[in-house]
C-alpha positions, -999 to 999 in steps of 0.1 A, spaced: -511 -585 410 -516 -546 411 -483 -543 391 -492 -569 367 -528 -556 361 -507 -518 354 -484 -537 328 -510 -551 313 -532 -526 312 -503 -504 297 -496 -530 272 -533 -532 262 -531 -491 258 -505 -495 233 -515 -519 213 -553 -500 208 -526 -464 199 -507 -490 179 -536 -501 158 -552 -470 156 -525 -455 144 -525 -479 113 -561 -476 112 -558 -437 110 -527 -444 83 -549 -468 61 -577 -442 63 -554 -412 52 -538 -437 24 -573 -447 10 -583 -408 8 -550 -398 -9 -558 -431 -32 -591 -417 -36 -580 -377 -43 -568 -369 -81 -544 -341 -78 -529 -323 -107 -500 -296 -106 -486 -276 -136 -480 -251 -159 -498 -240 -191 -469 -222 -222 -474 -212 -253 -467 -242 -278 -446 -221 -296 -427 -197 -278 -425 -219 -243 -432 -187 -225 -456 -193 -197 -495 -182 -199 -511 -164 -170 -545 -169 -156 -557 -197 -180 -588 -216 -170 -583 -250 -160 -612 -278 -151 -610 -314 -143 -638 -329 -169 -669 -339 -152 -665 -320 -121 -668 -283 -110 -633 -280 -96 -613 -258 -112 -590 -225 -113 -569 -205 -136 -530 -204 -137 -510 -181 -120 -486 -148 -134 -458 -177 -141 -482 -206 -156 -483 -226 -131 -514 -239 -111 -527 -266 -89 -562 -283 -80 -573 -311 -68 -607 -334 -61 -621 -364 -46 -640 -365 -77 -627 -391 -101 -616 -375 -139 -597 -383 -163 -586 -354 -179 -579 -322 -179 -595 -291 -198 -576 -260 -209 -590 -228 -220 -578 -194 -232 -590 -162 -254 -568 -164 -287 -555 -198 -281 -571 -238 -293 -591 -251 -265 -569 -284 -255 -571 -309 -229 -550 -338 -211 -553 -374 -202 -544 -372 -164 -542 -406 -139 -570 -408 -121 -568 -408 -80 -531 -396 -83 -512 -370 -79 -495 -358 -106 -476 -326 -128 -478 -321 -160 -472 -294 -190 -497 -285 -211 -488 -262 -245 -517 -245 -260 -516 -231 -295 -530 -198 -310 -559 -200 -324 -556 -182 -361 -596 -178 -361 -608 -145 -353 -637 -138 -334 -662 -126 -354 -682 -90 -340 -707 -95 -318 -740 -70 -320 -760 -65 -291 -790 -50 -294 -811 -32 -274 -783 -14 -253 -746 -11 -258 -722 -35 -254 -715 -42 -221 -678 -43 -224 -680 -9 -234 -699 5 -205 -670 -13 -180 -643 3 -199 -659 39 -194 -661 30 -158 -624 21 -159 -613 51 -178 -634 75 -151 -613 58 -123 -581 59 -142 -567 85 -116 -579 65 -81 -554 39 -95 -525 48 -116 -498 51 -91 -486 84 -103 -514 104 -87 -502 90 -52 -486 119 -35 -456 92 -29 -447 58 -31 -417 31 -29 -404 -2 -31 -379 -26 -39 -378 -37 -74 -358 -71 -88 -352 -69 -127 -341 -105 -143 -336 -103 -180 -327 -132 -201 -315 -133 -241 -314 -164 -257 -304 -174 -296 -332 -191 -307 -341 -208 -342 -313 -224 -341 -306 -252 -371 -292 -283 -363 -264 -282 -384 -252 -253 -361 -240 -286 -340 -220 -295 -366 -205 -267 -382 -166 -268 -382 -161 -227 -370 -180 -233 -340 -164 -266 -332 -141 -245 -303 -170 -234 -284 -193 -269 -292 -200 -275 -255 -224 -247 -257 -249 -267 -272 -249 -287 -241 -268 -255 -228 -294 -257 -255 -330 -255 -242 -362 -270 -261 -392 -281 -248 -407 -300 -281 -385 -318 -301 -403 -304 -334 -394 -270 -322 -360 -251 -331 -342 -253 -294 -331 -216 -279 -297 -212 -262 -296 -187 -230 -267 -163 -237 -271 -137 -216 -284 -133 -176 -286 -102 -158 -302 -96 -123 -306 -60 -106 -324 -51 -72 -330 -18 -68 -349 8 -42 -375 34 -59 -387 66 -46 -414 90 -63 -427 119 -50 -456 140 -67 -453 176 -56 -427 187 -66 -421 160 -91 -394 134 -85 -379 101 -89 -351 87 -76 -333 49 -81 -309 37 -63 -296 1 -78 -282 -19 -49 -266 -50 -65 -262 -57 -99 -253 -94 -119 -246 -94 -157 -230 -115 -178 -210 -115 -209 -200 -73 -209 -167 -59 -199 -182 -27 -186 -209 -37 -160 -217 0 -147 -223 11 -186 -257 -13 -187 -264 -14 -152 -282 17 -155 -308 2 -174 -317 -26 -159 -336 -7 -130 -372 3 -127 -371 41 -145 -357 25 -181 -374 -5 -183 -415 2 -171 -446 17 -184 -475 25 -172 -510 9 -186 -530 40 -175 -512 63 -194 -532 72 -219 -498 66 -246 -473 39 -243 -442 49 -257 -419 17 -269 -385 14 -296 -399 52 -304 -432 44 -317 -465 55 -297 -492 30 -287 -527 40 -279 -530 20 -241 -565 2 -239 -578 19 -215 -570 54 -227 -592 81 -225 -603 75 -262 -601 39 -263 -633 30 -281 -619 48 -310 -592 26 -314 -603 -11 -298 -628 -33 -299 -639 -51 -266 -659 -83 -259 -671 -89 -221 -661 -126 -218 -666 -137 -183 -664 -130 -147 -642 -148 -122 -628 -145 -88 -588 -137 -85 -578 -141 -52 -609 -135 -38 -616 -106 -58 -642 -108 -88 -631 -91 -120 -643 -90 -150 -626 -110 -181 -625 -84 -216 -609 -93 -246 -598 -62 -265 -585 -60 -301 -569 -32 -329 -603 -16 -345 -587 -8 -375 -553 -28 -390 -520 -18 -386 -529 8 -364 -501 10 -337 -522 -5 -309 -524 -40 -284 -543 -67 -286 -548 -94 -255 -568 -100 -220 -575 -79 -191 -590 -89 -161 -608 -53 -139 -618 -53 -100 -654 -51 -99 -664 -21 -79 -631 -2 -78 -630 -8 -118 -593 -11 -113 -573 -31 -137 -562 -64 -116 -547 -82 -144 -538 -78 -182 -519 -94 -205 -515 -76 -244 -494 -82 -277 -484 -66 -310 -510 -77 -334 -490 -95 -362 -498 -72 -393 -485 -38 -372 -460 -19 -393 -430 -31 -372 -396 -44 -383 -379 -73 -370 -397 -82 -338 -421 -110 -344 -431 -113 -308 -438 -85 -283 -455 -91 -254 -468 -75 -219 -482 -89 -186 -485 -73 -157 -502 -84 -122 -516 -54 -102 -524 -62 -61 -540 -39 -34 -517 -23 -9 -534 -1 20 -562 5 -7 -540 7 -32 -537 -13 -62 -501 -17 -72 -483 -33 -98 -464 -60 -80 -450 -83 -112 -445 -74 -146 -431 -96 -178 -420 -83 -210 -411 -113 -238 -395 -100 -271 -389 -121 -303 -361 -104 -328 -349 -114 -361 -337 -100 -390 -358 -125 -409 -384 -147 -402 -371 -182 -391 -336 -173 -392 -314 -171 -362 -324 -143 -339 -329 -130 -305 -357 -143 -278 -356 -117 -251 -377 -118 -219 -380 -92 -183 -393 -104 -149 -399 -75 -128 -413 -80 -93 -420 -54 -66 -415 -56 -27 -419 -35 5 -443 -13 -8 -446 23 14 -474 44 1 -476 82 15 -449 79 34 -423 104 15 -390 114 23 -375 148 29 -367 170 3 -328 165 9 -329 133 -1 -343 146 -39 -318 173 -43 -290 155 -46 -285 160 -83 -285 121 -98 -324 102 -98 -300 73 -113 -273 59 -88 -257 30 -87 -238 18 -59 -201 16 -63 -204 -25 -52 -234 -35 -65 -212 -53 -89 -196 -72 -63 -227 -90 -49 -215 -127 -37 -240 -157 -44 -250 -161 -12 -265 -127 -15 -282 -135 -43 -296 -166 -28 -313 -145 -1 -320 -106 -19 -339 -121 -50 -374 -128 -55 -372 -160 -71 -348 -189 -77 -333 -192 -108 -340 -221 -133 -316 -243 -136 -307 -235 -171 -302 -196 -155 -280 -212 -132 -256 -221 -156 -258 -193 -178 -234 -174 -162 -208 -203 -166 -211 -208 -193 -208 -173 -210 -178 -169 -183 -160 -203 -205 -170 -189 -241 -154 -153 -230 -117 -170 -223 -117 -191 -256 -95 -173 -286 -124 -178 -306 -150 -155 -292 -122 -125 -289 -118 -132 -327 -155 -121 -331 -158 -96 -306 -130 -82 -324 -149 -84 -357 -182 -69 -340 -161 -40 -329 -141 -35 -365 -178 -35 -377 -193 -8 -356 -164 15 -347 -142 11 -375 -113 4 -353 -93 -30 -355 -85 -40 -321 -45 -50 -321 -36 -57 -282 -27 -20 -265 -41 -2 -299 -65 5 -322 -59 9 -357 -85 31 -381 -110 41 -389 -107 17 -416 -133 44 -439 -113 72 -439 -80 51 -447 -78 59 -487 -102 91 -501 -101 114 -529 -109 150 -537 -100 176 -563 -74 196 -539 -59 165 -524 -63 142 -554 -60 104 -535 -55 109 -500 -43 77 -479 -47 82 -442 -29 60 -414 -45 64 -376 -55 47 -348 -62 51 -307 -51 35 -274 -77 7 -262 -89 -4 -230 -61 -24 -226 -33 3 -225 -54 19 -199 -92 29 -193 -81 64 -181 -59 78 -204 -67 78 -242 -38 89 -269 -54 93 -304 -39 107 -342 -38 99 -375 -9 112 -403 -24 116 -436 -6 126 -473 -23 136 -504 -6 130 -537 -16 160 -557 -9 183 -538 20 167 -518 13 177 -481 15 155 -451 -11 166 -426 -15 150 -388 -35 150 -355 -27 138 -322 -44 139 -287 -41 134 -253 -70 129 -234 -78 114 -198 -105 113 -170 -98 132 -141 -127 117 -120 -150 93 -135 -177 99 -107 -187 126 -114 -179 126 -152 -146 148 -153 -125 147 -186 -97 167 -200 -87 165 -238 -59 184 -252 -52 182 -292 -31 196 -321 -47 192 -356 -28 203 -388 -54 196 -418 -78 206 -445 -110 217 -435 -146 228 -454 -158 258 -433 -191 255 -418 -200 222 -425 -225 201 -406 -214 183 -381 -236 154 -389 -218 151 -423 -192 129 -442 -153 143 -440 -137 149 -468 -114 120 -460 -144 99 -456 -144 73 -485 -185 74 -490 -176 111 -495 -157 106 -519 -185 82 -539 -214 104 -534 -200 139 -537 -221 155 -564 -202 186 -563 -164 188 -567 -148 203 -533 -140 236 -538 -137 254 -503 -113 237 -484 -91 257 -460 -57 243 -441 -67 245 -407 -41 246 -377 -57 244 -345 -40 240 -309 -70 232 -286 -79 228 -244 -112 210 -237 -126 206 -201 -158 185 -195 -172 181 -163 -207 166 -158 -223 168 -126 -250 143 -135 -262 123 -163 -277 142 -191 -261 180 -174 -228 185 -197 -205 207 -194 -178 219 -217 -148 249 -216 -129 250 -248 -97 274 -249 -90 275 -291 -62 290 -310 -72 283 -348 -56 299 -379 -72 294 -414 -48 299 -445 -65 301 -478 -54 268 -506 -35 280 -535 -49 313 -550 -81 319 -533 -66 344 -512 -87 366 -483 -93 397 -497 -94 433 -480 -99 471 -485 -68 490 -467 -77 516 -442 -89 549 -457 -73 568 -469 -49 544 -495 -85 522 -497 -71 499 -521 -73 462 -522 -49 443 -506 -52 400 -494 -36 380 -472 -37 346 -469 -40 337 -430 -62 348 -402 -56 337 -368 -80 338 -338 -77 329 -303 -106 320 -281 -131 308 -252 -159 288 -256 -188 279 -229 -211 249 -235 -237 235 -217 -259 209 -228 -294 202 -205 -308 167 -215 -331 156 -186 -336 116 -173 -311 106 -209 -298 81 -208 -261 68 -224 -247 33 -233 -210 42 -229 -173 28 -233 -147 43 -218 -141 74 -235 -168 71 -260 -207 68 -256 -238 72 -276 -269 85 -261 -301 64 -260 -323 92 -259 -346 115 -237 -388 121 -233 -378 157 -228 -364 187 -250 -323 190 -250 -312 226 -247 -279 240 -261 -265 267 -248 -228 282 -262 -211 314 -254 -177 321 -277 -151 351 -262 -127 362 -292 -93 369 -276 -75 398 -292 -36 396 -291 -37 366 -271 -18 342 -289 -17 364 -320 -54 364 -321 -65 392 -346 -100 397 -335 -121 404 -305 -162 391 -306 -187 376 -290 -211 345 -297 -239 331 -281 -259 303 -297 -290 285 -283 -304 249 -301 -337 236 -286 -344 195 -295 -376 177 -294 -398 146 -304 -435 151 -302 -458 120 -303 -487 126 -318 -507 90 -311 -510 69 -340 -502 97 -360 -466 92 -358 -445 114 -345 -426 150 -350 -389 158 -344 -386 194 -341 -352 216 -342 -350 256 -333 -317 275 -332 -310 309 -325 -273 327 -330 -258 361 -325 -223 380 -330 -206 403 -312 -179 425 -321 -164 429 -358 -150 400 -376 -142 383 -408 -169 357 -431 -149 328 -420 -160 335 -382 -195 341 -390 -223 315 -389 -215 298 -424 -246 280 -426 -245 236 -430 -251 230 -469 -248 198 -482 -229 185 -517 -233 147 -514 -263 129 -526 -265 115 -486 -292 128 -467 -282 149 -440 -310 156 -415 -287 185 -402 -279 201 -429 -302 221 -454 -301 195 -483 -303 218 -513 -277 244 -504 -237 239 -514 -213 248 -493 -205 286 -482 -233 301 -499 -252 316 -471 -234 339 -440 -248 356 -410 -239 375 -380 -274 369 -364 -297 341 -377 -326 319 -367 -335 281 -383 -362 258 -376 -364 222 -386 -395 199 -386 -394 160 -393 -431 147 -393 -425 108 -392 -461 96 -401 -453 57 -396 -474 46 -425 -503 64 -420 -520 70 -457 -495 39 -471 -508 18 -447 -542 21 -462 -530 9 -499 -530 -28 -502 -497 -26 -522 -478 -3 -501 -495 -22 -465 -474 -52 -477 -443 -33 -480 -445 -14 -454 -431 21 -465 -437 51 -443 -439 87 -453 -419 114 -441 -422 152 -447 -395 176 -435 -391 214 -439 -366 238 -427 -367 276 -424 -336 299 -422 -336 335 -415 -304 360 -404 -286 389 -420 -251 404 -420 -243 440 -403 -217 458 -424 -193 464 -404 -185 423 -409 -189 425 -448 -160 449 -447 -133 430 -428 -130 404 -457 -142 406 -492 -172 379 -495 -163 354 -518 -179 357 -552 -202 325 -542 -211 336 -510 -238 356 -504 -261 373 -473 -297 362 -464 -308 398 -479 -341 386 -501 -360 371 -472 -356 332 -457 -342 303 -473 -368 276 -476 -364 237 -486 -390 214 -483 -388 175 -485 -412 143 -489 -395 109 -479 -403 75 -476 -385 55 -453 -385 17 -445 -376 7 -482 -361 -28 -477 -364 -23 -439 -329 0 -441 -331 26 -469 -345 61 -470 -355 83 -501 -365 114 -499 -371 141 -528 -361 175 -516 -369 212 -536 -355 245 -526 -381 270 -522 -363 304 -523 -330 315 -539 -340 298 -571 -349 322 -597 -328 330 -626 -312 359 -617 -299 342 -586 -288 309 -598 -269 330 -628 -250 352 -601 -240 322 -586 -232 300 -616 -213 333 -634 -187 327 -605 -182 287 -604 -181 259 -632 -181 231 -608 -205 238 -580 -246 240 -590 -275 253 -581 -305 228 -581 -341 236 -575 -346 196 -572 -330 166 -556 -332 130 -544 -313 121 -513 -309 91 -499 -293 73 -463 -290 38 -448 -306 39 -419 -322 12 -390 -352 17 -378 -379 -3 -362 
């Protein structure tokens, strides 16, 4: 009985869990029945990029919450609603049919709204917004990072390029019908919209270390992914943290070389309107909601939404975009959004996106660019010694951060990849192999460089192929260059040219190779046999160049046959720190019968010529260009610019009977570059050079100062002056370039809707001759000493005609009175003075 009364009573206990179990079931079922719950994300209707910290209700209840830094967000509510309501500053309010007691995800686009809010007046008092954003500015240095004696973290850059406005009859066009499974790739949200196709993916996680006193950064990129580039170190360099941020309390934000006013400068109120919207808690913190727009149009300032920490008046979000009439070409979409978070009392940026639209026209195939940036393992205070700054690179990049495997990836970044990300690199991978795509990349490169790429060589430049000049007469020209597939570490370059008037071949050929590419070590070693003008710029055309030959508006008169044996050493010990040791053996022999001449020696003292001088000599060069950065090929690389001045510093030793070198000197040169940004005042590009000689030599070693006789503008050269009319043994120039981005043109209803922008240059040279140099060599009849004070030009310019052309209408100042301009024209019928000019160049800017 006892066992039977346990079994049943053990039965009976498992039937009442067994029921209650159901009952507990049927209870949770009927509140999830009973519980509407809605997960998303909120994009822009027509970009598809996501929208941060949008406000989102269920109708008829007082649940709601605003969408996170990637447009997504989720709520939920026991309340029953049907629908969903979406709100945003600048965008159509817009709401969603949802199920009711279900749960459920949906996408919900909103659309700008084109009505502007019309100014508010608030009376007595000011405006409230205003008295938050003087609060902000005062507190500006509790929170901007760079005030922090030190700081780092770990920082993951993912940076996507897509084609976008793409036409359908892309899909059916018979030149793309090798590559047509790309389309499979194609991306659209909304079939009414023009789909985008991802063509590029790159990934970077890096470590970042500043330090305030002294100054320092240093970056250390520890694994790098890029698609779609042969050379993967060239870019990876600016996919870390120091190329690609800015910072909102900086009182300027520098971007594509133009200067933005931030909105919570120091003098903000002059150049934004603000409107206090609303106050809402963001992860438990309340902030306040301001709108802020451009005060005046097409001034170069932001428009958007911030969101600022009550109390510490810290900025906690913000999100801000090019207004839409700004003075910019090509990009019809920029936009910022940044996510700031407190660490140890600290409010940190801790994700960052940058979205960038780019055509050439509107609606026509272009770029859609976009930058995630987030930031982990934050240290504050905590800095490192000073050994680990003095290493001389603040850029390095780790010999394997190319050679990352996926399952790293999986773990080291800070989000998963989409799925069309995913695939990107596939795909890019498949369109690189197919005959096709070498075919254009071939064409891109013919384009840019001028070099046809034919397997092991390169053959060009095409421009400089067939020219013409009044020495040479036609002048056809065949050359070319080792490519990347003969080797990346040796480089063998020459050209042979003939002219047909005066029936000389001439030729160049070098050798050049890397000795270490880490640090930057090169050797070059050349023989050129070839005509040469004497002082020219180095920014201008060649003679052989065929544009020179179109836009020459002086016949060339002063060409020398130059034979030149030269040594070249580079060694760069860090980015933007070049080095250069020339050794030179040069001879210059005078063309037909414009021989050198001479006084002999007291005490014959007659004239005498000869038609050769020969030199033989060192040259030091060091260039200083701090935190530049270059986007390079093998040999060849173009710099993308520096915030700070370059200095130029050259020393030249003349070697006397070394290699028959006739002449012993010295010469020391020193060339100082900046930009100054003046605000939305444009900008200023300023150029100071200082030269001196040594020793006793002959006019063709002196400084022959850079004229110009093309109708091309040369910002280089002094514009108005011809070729060898000025020399100097000592000398001093100065250059200004004031850039004013549209700043009176802007305010002319004609000239806003083309969008020129004035420029005014001037240059200033000053120097002299000793002479003991005007007696070594007879000055030619033409050229003359600085002896009547500087030479002056002056120009005023307007550039962004068509989006690529610049004008500019240039006068000489000085050496243009009568007397002079007869002196000079008494000795030449081909070569003129003029007091007036127009100039012109093709050139890109944005």
């Amino acid at each position: 009985m006892l066992s039977k009364s346990f079994f049943e009573s053990n039965m009976n206990i498992r039937a009442f869990c067994f029921i209650l179990f159901f009952v507990l079931v049927g209870i949770t079922s009927t509140s999830n029945a009973q519980q509407t719950v809605v997960t998303g994300k909120i994009v822009d209707a027509d970009t598809k990029e996501p929208l941060p910290f949008v406000s989102v209700l269920l109708k008829g209840t007082k649940v709601g919450t605003s969408s996170d830094f990637d447009g997504m967000f989720s709520l939920s509510s026991p309340d029953p609603s049907d629908s969903i309501v979406v709100s945003y500053v600048g965008y159509l309010r817009n709401s969603k049919k949802i199920k009711r007691n279900a749960t459920q995800h949906i996408v919900i686009e909103l659309r700008k709204n084109a009505i502007s809010l019309s100014e508010v007046v608030i009376k007595p008092g000011e405006n409230p917004a205003h008295r938050i954003i003087r609060k902000v500015i005062a507190n500006k240095d509790n929170h901007n990072k760079e005030k922090l004696e030190s700081y780092q973290y770990e920082v993951y850059n993912k940076m996507e390029i897509d084609l976008n406005n793409i036409p359908e009859s892309y899909k059916k066009s018979r030149a793309l019908k090798p590559v047509k499974f790309i389309f499979d790739y194609i991306d659209s949200t909304n079939e009414k919209e023009k789909p985008f196709l991802p063509v590029f993916l790159s990934e970077s996680i890096s470590d970042f270390y500043y330090n305030k006193d002294p100054r320092r950064k240093k970056e250390i990129i520890k694994a790098s992914k890029i698609t779609g580039l042969q050379d993967e170190k060239s870019v990876t360099q600016f996919m870390g943290e120091m190329y690609q941020t800015f910072n909102i309390y900086d009182n300027n934000i520098t971007i594509f070389g133009k200067t933005f006013s931030s909105p919570i400068s120091d003098f903000a109120l002059l150049y934004y309107k603000f409107y206090l919207i609303d106050s809402v808690y963001i992860d438990g913190v309340r902030c306040y909601h301001i709108q802020f727009k451009q005060r005046r149009k097409l001034e170069l300032v932001f428009e958007g939404n911030m969101w600022i920490a009550d109390t510490s008046f810290s900025i906690k979000r913000i999100e801000m975009s090019l207004p839409k009439d700004i003075n910019l070409n090509y990009i019809n979409t920029l936009s910022f959004i940044q996510e700031y978070d407190q660490v140890s009392n600290q409010w940190m940026l801790t994700k960052d996106r940058i979205i960038l639209d780019f055509s050439l026209q509107k609606k026509q195939v272009g770029f859609y660019g976009r930058k995630t940036t987030s930031y982990k393992n934050i240290i504050i205070n905590k800095p490192q010694d000073e050994l680990f700054y003095k290493i001389s690179e603040n850029l390095i990049v780790d010999e394997n951060a190319n050679k990352k495997t996926d399952d790293f990836w999986k773990v080291a970044r800070h989000d998963t990849l989409s799925k069309n990300e995913a695939q990107v690199y596939k795909m890019v991978d498949t369109i690189q192999s197919l005959p096709i795509y070498k075919t254009w990349e071939n064409m891109v490169v013919l384009f840019l460089t001028g070099y046809k790429v034919w397997g092991p060589i390169e053959i060009g430049p095409y421009y400089k192929m067939l020219s013409s000049n009044n020495i040479e007469g036609w002048r056809a020209r065949i050359g070319g260059r080792t490519s990347n597939t003969f080797s990346k570490w040796v480089e063998l370059n020459g050209y042979t040219a003939y002219g047909f008037k005066d029936e000389e071949f001439k030729y160049f050929a070098e050798f050049k190779t890397f000795v270490t590419k880490k640090p930057r070590q090169i050797a070059y070693l050349n023989y050129k046999n070839d005509y040469e003008i004497l002082g020219q710029s180095w920014n201008a055309f060649t003679p052989d160049n065929i544009l020179s030959s179109i836009f020459r508006r002086n016949p060339i008169r002063n060409m020398n046959r130059v034979e030149q044996f030269q040594f070249i050493y580079e060694y760069e010990p860090f980015a933007g720190w070049n080095n250069k040791v020339y050794f030179i053996n040069r001879s210059i022999t005078s063309l037909g019968n414009n021989y050198f001449k001479y006084f002999t020696p007291n005490p014959e003292h007659r004239l005498d010529s000869t038609n050769k001088i020969r030199t033989s000599e060192i040259r030091l060069l060091t260039r200083f260009a701090y935190n530049e950065k270059y986007l390079e090929g093998t040999f060849t690389r173009s710099s993308m610019g520096t915030k700070y001045p370059i200095v130029s510093v050259a020393a030249t030793f003349g070697l006397k009977n070394v290699w028959k070198g006739q002449y012993e000197y010295q010469k020391y040169v020193v060339n100082v570059n900046d930009r100054f940004y003046l605000g939305g005042f444009g900008y200023v590009d300023c150029i100071v050079e200082a030269g001196k000689i040594f020793g006793t030599v002959p006019f063709p070693l002196l400084e022959l100062h850079g004229g110009n006789e093309t109708y091309v503008y040369d910002p280089y050269a002094f514009n108005m002056m011809n070729f060898y009319e000025f020399a100097s043994d000592r000398y001093f120039t100065s250059q200004a370039f004031y850039h004013l981005d549209g700043f009176f043109l802007n305010k002319v209803p004609l000239f806003r809707r083309l969008k020129w922008r004035e420029v005014v240059s001037g240059k200033m040279l000053m120097g002299d001759v000793s002479l003991k140099n005007k007696d070594v060599l007879l000055f030619p009849n033409t050229l003359a000493e600085l002896n009547r004070g500087p030479y002056y030009e002056l120009g005023l310019g307007i550039e962004n005609i068509f989006k690529f052309f610049r004008l500019d209408m240039m006068w000489r100042m000085s050496y243009k009175d009568d007397q002079y301009i007869e002196r000079y024209n008494k000795y030449t019928t081909e070569s003129k003075i003029s007091k007036f000019g127009l100039r012109g160049t093709i050139q890109i800017i944005l």
